[in-house]
DSSP file (Angstrom, degrees, kcal/mol; ACC not computed):
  #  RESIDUE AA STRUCTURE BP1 BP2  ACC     N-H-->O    O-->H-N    N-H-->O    O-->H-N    TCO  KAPPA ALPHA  PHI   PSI    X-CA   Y-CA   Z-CA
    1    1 A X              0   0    0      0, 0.0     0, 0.0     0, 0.0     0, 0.0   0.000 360.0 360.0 360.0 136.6    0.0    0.0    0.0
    2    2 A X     >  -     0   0    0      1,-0.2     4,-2.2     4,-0.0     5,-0.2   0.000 360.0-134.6 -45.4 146.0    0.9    4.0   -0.5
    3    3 A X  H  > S+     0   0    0      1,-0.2     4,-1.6     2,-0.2    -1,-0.2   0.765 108.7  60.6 -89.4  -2.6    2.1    5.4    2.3
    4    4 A X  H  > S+     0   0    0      2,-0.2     4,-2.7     3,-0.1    -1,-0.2   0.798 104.0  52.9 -80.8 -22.3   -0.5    8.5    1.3
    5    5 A X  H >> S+     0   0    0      2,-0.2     4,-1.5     3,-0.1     3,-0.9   0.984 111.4  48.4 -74.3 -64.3   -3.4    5.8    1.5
    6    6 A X  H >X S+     0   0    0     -4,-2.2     4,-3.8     1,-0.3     3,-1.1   0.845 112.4  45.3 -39.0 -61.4   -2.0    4.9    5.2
    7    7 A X  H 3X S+     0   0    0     -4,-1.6     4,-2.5     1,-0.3    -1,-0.3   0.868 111.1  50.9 -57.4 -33.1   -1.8    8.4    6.4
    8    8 A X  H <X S+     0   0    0     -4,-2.7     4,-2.0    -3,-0.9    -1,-0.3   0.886 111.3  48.9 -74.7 -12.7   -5.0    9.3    5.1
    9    9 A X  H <X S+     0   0    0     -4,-1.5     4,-4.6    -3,-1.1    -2,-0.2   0.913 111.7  53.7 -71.0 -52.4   -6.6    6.1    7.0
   10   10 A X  H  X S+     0   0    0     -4,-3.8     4,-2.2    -5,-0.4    -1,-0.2   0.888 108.1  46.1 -69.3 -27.5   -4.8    7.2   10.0
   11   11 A X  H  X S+     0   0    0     -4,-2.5     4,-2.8    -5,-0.2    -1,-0.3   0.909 110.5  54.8 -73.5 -26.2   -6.2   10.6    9.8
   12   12 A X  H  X S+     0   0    0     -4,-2.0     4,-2.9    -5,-0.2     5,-0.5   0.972 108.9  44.7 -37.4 -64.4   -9.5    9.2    9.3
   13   13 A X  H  X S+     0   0    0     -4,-4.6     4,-3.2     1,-0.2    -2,-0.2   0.948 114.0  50.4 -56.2 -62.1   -9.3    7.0   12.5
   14   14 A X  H  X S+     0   0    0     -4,-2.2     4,-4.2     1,-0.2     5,-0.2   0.820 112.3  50.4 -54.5 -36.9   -7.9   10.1   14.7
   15   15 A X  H  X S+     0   0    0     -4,-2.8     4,-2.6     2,-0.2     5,-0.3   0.997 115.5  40.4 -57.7 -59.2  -10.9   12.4   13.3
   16   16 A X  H  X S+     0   0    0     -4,-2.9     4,-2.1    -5,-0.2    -2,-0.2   0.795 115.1  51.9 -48.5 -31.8  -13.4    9.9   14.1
   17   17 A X  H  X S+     0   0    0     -4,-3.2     4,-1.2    -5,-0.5     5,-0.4   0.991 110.6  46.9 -69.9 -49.2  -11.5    9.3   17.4
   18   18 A X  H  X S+     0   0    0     -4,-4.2     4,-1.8     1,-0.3    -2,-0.2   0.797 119.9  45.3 -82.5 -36.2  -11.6   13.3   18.2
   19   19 A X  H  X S+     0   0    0     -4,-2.6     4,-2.8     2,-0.2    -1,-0.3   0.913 107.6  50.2 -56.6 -54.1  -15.6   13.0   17.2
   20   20 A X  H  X S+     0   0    0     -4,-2.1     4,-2.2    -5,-0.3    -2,-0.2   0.774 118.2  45.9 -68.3 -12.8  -16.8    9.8   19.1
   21   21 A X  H  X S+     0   0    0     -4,-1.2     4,-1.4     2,-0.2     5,-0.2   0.788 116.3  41.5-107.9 -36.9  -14.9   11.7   22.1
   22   22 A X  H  X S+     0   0    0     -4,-1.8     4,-2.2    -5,-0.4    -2,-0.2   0.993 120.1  49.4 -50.5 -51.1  -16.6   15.1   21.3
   23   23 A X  H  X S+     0   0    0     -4,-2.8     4,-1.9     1,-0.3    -2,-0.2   0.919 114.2  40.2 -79.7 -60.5  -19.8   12.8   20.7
   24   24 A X  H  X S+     0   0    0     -4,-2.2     4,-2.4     2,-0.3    -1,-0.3   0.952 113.2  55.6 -73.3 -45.4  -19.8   10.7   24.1
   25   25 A X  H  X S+     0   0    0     -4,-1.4     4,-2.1     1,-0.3    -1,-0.2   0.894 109.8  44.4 -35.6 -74.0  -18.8   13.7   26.0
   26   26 A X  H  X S+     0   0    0     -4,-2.2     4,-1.6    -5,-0.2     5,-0.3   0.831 115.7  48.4 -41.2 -61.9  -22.0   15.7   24.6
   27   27 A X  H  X S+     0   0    0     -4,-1.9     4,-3.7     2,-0.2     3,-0.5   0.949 111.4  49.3 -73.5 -45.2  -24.4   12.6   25.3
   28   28 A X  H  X S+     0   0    0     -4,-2.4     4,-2.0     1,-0.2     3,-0.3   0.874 118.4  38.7 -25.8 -83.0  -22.9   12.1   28.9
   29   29 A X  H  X S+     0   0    0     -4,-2.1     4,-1.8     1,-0.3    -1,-0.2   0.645 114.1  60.1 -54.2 -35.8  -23.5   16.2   29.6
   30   30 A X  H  X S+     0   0    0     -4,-1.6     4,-1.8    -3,-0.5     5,-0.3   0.945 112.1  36.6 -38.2 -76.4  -26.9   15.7   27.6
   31   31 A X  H  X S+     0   0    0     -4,-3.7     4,-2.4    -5,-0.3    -2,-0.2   0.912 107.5  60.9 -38.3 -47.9  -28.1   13.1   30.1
   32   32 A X  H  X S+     0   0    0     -4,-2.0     4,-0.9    -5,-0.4    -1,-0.2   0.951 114.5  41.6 -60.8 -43.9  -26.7   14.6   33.5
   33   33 A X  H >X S+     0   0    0     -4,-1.8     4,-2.5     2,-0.2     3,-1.8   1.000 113.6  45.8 -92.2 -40.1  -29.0   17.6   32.6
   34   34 A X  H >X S+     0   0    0     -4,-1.8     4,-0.8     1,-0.3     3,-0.7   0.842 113.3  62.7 -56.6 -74.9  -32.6   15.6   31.1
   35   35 A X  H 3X S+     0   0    0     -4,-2.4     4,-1.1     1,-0.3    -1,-0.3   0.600 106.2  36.0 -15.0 -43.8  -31.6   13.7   34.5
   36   36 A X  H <X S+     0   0    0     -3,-1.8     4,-3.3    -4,-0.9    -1,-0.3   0.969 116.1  54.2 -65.6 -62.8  -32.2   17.0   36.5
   37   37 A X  H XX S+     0   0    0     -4,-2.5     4,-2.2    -3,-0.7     3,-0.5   0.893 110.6  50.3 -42.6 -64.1  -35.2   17.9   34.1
   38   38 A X  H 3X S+     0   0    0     -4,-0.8     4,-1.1     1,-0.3    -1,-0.3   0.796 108.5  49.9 -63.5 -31.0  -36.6   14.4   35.1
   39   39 A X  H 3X S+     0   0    0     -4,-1.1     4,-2.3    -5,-0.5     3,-0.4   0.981 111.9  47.0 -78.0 -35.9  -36.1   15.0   38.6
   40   40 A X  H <X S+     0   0    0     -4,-3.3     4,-1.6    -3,-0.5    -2,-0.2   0.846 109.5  52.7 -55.8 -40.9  -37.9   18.5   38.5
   41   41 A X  H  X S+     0   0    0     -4,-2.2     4,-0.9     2,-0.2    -1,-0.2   0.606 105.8  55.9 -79.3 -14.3  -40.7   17.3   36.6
   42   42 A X  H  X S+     0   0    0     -4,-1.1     4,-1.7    -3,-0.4    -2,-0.2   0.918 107.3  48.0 -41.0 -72.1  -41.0   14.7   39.2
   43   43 A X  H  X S+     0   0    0     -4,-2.3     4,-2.4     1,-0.2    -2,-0.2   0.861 110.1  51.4 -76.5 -31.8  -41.3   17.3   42.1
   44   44 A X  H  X S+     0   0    0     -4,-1.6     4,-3.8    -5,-0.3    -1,-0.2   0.988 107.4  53.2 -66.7 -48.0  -43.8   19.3   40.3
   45   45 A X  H >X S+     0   0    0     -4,-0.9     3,-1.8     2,-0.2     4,-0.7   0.874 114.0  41.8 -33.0 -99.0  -45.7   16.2   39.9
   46   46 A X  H >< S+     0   0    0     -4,-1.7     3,-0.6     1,-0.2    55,-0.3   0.698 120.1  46.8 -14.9 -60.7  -45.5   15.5   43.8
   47   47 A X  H 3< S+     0   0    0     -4,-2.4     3,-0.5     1,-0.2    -1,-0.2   0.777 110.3  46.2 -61.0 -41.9  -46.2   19.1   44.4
   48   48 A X  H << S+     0   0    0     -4,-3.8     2,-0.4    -3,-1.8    -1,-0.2   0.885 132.4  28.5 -44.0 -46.3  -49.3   19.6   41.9
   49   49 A X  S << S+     0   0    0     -4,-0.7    52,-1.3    -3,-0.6     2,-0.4  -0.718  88.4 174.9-124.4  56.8  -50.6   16.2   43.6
   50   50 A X  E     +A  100   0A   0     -3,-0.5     2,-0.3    -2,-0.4    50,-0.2  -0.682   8.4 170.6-106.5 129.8  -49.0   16.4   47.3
   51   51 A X  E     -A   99   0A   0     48,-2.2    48,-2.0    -2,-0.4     2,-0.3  -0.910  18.6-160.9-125.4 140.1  -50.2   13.5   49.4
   52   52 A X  E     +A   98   0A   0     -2,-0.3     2,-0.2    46,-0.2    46,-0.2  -0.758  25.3 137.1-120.7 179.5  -47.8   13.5   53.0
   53   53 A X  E     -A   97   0A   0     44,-1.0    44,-1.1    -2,-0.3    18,-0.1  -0.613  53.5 -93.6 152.1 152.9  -47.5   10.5   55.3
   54   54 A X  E     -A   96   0A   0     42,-0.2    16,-0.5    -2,-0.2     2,-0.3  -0.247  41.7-178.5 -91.1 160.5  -44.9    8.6   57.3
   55   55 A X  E     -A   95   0A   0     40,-1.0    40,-0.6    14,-0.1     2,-0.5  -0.941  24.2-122.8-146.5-173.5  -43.1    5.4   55.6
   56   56 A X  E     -AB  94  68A   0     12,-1.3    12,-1.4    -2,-0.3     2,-0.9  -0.986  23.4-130.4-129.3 130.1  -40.4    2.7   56.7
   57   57 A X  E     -AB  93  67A   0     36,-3.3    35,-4.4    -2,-0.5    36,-0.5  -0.634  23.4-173.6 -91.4 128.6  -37.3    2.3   54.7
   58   58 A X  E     +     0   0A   0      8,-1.5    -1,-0.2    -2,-0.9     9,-0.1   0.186  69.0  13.0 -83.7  17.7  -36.9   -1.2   54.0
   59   59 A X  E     - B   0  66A   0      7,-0.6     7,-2.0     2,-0.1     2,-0.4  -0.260  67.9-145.8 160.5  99.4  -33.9   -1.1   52.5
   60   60 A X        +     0   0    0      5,-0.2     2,-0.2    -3,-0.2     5,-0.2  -0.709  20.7 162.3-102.2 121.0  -30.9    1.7   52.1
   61   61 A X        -     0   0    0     -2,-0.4    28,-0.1     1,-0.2    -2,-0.1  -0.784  50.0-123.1-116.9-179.4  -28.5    2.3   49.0
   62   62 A X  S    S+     0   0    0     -2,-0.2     3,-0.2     1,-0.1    -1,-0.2   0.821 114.8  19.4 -86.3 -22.0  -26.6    5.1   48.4
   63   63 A X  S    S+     0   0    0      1,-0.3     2,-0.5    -3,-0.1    23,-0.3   0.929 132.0  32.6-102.4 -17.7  -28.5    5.4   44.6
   64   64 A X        +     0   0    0     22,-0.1     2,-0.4    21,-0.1    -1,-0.3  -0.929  66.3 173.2-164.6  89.7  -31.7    3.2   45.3
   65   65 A X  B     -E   83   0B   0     -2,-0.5    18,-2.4    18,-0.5     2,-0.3  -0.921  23.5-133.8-122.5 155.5  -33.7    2.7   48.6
   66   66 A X  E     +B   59   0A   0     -7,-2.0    -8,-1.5    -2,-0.4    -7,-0.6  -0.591  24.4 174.9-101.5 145.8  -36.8    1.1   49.4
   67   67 A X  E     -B   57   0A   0     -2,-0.3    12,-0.3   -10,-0.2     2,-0.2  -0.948  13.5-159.2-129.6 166.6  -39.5    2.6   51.5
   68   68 A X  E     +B   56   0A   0    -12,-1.4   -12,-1.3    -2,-0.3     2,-0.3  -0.816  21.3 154.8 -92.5 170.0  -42.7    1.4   52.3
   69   69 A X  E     -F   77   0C   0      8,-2.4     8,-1.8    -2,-0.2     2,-0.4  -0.996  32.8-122.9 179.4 160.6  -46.0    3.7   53.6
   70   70 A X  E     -F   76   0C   0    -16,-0.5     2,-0.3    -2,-0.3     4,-0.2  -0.895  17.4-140.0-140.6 118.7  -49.5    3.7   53.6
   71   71 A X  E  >  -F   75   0C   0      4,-0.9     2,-4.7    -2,-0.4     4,-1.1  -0.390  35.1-100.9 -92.9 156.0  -51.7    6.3   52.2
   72   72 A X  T  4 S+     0   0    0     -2,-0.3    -1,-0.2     1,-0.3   -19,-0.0   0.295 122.5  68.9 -37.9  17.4  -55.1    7.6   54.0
   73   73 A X  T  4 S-     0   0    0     -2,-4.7    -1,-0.3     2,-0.2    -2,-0.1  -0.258 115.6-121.6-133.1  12.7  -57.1    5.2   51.4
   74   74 A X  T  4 S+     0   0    0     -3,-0.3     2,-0.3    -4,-0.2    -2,-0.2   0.828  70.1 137.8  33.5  36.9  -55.3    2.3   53.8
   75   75 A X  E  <  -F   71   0C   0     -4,-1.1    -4,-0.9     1,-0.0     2,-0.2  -0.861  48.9-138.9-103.6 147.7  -53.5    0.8   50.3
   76   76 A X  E     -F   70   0C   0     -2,-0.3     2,-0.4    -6,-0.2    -6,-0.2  -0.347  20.6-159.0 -79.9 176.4  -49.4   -0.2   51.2
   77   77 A X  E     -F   69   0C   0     -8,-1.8    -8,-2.4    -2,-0.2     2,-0.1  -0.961  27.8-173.6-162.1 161.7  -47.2    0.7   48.7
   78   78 A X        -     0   0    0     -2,-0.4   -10,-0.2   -10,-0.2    27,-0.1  -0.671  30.8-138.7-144.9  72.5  -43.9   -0.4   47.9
   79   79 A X        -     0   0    0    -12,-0.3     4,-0.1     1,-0.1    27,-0.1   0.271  12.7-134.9 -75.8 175.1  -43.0    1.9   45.2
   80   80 A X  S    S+     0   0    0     25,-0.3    -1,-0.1     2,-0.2     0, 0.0   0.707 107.8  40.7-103.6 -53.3  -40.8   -0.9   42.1
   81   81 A X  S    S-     0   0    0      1,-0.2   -16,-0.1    24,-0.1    -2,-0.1   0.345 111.4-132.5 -98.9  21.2  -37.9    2.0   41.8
   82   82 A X        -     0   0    0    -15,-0.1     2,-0.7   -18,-0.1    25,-0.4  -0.038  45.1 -38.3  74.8-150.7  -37.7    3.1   45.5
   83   83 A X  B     -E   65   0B   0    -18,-2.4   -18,-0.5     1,-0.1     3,-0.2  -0.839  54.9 -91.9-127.6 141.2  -37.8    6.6   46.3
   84   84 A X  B    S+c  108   0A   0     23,-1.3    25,-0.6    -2,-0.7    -1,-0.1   0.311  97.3   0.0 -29.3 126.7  -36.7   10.0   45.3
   85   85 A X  S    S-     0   0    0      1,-0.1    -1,-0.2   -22,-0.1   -21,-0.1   0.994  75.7-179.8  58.7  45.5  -33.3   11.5   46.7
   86   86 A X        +     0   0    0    -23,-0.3    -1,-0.1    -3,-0.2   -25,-0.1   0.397  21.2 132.2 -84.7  19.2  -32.4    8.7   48.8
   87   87 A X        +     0   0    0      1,-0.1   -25,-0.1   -24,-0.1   -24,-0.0  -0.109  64.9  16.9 -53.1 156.4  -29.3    9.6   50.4
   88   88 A X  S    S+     0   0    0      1,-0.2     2,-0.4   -28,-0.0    -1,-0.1   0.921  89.9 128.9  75.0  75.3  -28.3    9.3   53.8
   89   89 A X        -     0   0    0     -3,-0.1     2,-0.4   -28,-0.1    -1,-0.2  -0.931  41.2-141.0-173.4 142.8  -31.6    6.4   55.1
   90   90 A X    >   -     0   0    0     -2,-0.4     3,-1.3     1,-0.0   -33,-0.3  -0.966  25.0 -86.9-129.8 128.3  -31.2    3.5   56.8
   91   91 A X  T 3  S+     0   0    0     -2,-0.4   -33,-0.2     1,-0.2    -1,-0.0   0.178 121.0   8.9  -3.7 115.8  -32.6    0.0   57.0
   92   92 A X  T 3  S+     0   0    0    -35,-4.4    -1,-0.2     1,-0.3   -34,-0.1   0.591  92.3 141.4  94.1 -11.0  -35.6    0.3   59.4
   93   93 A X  E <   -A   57   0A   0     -3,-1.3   -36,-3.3   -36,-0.5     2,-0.5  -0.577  47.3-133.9 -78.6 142.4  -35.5    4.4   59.6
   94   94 A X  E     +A   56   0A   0    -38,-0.2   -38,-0.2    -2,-0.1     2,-0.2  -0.995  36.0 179.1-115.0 124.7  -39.3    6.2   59.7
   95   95 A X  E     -A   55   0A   0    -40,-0.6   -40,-1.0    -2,-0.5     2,-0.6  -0.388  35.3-108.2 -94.2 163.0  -39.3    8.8   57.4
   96   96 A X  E     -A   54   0A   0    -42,-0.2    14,-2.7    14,-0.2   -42,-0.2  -0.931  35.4-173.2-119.7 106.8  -41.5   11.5   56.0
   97   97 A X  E     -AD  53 109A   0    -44,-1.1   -44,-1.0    -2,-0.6     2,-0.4  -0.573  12.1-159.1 -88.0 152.8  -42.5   10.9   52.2
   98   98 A X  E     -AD  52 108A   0     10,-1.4    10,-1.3   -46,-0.2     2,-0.4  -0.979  24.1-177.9-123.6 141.0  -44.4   13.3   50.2
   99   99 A X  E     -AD  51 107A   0    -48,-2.0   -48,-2.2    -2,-0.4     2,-0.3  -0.965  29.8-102.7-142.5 154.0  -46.1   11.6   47.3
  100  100 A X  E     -A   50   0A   0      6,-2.4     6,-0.2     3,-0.6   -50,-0.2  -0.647  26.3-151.3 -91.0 134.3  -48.4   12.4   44.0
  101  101 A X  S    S+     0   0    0    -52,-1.3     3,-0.3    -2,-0.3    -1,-0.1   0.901  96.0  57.1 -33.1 -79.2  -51.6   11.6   44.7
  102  102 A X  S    S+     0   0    0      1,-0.2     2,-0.2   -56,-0.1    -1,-0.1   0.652 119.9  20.9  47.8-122.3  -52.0   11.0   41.7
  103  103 A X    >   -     0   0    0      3,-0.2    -3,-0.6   -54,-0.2     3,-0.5  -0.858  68.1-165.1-149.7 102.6  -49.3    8.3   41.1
  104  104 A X  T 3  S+     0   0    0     -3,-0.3   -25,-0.1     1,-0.2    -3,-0.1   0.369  82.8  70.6 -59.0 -27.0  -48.5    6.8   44.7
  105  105 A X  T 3  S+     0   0    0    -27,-0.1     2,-0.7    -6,-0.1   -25,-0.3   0.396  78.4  77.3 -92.1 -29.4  -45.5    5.3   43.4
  106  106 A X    <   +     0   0    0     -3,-0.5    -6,-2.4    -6,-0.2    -3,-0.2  -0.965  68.5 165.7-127.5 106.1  -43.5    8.6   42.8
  107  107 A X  E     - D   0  99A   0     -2,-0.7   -23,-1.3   -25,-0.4     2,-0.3  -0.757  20.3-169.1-112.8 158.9  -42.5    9.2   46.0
  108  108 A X  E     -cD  84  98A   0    -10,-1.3   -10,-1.4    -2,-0.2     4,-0.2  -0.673  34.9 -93.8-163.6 112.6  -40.1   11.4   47.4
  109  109 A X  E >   - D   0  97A   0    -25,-0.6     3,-1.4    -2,-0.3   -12,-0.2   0.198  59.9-114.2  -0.4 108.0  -37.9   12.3   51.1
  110  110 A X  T 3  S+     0   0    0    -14,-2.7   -14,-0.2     1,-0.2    -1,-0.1  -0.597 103.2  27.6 -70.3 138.9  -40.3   15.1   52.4
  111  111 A X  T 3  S+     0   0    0      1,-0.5     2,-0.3    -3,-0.1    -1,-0.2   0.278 102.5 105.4  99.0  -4.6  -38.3   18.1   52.3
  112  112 A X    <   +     0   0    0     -3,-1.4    -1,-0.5    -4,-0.2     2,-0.3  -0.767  41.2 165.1-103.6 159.0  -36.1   17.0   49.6
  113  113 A X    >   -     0   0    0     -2,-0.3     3,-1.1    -3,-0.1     4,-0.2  -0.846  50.8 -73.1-161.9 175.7  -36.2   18.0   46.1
  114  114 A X  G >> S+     0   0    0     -2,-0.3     4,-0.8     1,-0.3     3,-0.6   0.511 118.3  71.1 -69.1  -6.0  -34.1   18.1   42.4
  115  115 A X  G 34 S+     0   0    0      1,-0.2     4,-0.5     2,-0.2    -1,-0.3   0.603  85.0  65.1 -84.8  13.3  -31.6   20.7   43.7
  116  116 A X  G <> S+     0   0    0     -3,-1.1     4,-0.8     1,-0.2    -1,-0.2   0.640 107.3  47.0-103.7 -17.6  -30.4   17.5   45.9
  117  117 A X  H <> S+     0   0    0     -3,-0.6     4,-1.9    -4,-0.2     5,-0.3   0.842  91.9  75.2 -91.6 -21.8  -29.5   16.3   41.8
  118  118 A X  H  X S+     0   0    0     -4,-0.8     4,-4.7     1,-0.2     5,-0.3   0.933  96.2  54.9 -72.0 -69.8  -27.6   19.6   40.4
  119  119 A X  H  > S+     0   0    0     -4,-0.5     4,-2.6     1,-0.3    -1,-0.2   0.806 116.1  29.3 -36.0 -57.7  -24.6   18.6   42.4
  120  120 A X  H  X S+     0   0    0     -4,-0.8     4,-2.2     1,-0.2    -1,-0.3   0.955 115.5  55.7 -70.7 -30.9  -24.1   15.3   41.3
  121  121 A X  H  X S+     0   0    0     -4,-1.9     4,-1.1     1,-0.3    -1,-0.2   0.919 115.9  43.6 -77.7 -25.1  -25.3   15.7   38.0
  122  122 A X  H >X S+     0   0    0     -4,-4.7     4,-1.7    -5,-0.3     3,-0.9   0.958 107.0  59.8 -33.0 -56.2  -22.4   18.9   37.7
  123  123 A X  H 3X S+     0   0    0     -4,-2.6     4,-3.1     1,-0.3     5,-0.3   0.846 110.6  41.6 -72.1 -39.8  -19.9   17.0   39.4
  124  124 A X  H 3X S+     0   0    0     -4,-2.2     4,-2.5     2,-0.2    -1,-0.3   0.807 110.9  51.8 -81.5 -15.6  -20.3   14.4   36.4
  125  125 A X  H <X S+     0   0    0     -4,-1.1     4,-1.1    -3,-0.9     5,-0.3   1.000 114.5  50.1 -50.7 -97.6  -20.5   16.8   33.6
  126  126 A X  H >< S+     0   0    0     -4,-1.7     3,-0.6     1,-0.2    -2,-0.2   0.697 111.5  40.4   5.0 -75.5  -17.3   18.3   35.0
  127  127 A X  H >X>S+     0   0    0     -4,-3.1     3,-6.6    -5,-0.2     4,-1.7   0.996 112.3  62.6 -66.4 -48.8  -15.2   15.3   35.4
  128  128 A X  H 3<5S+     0   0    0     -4,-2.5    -1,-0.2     1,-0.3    -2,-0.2   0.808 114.7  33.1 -31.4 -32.0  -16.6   13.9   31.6
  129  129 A X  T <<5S+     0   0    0     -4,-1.1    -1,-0.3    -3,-0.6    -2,-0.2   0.235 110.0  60.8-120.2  20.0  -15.2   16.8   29.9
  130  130 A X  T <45S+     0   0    0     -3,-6.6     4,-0.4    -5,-0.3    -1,-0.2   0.700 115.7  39.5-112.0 -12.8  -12.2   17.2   32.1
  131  131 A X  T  <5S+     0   0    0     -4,-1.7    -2,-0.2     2,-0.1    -3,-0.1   0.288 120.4  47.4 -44.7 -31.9  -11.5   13.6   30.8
  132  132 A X  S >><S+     0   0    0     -5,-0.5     4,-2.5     2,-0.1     3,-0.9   0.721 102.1  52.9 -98.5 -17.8  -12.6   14.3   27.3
  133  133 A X  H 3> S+     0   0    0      1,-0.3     4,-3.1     2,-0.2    -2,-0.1   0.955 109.8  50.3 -97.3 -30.1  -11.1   17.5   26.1
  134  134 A X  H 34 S+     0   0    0     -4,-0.4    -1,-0.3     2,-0.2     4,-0.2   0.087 111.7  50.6 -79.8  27.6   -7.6   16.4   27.0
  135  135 A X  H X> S+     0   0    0     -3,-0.9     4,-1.7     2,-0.1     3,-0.6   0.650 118.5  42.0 -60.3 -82.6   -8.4   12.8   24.8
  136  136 A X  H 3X S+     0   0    0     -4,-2.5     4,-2.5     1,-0.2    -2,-0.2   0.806 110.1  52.6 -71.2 -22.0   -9.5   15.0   22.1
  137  137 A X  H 3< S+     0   0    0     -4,-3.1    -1,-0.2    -5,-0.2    -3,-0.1   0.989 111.7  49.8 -82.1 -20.6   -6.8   17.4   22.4
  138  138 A X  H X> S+     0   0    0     -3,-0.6     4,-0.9     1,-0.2     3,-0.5   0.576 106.7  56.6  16.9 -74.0   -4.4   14.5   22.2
  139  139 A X  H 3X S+     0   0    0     -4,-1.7     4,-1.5     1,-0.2     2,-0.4   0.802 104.2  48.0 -69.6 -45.6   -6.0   13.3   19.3
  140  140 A X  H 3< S+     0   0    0     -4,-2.5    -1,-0.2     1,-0.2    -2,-0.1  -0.220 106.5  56.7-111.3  67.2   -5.7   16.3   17.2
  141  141 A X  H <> S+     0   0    0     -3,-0.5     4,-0.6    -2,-0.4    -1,-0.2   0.164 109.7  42.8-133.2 -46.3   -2.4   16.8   17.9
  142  142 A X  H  X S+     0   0    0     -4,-0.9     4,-0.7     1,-0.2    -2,-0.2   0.582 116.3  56.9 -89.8 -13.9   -1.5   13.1   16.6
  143  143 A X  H  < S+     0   0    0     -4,-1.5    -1,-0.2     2,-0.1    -3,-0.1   0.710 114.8  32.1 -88.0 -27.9   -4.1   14.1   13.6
  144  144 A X  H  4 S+     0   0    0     -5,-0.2    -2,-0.2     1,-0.1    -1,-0.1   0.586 112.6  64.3-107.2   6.5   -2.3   17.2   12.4
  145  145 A X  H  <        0   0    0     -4,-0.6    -3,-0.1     1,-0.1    -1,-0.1   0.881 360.0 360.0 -75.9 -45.0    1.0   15.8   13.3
  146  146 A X     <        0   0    0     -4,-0.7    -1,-0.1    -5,-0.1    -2,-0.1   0.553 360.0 360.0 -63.2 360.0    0.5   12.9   10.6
């Protein structure tokens, strides 16, 4: 093979690398923030539709804990994707949920809210593109070198 067909192959691969790393970055930072949105449209849901009441967490992670509760209609619930903002709860802990009416299911730490998500979802935005931009600059350094 020409050694101009190699070098243009190689610039090929390095553009496309310097893109898929533009590309992932942007879906990442694209997520972190509909991730926010979803939690905000969440808490306006609760809030439109706000049902209060005490629950028992059955179960504590740091991303996914389970509560149980019962609302004034005597039905349990056991929400399937646990409950909003679930930091800091422990096995056994009685809480105060706020809950849509509603949708019983979308539950949420009373007194908690989506600004509890801004942090993290920053913190990953942040690190993504403090990871990505020195990839891509990298990249088009070894693309305009060739």
């Amino acid at each position: 093979m020409s050694e101009v067909s190699l070098s243009q192959r190689r610039s090929t691969r390095l553009r496309r690398a310097c893109r898929s790393v533009l590309g992932l970055a942007t879906v990442i930072s694209v997520l972190m923030v509909l991730l926010v949105l979803a939690a905000w449209r969440n808490d306006y849901e609760i809030e439109q539709h706000q049902g209060q009441t005490s629950g028992e967490v059955l179960s504590a992670g740091r991303l996914r804990s389970a509560v149980m509760y019962v609302t004034p209609d005597g039905v349990t619930h056991n929400p399937k994707v646990g409950i909003l903002y679930p930091t800091n709860l422990t096995a056994g802990q009685r809480i105060n949920v706020e809950y849509s009416t509603r949708d019983p299911d979308l539950v949420r730490v009373a007194g908690r809210d989506a600004r509890v998500a801004i942090i993290p979802a920053t913190s990953v935005i942040v690190v993504t593109w403090a990871l990505a931009l020195p990839v891509w600059w990298l990249l088009r350094r070894r693309q305009h070198a060739a």
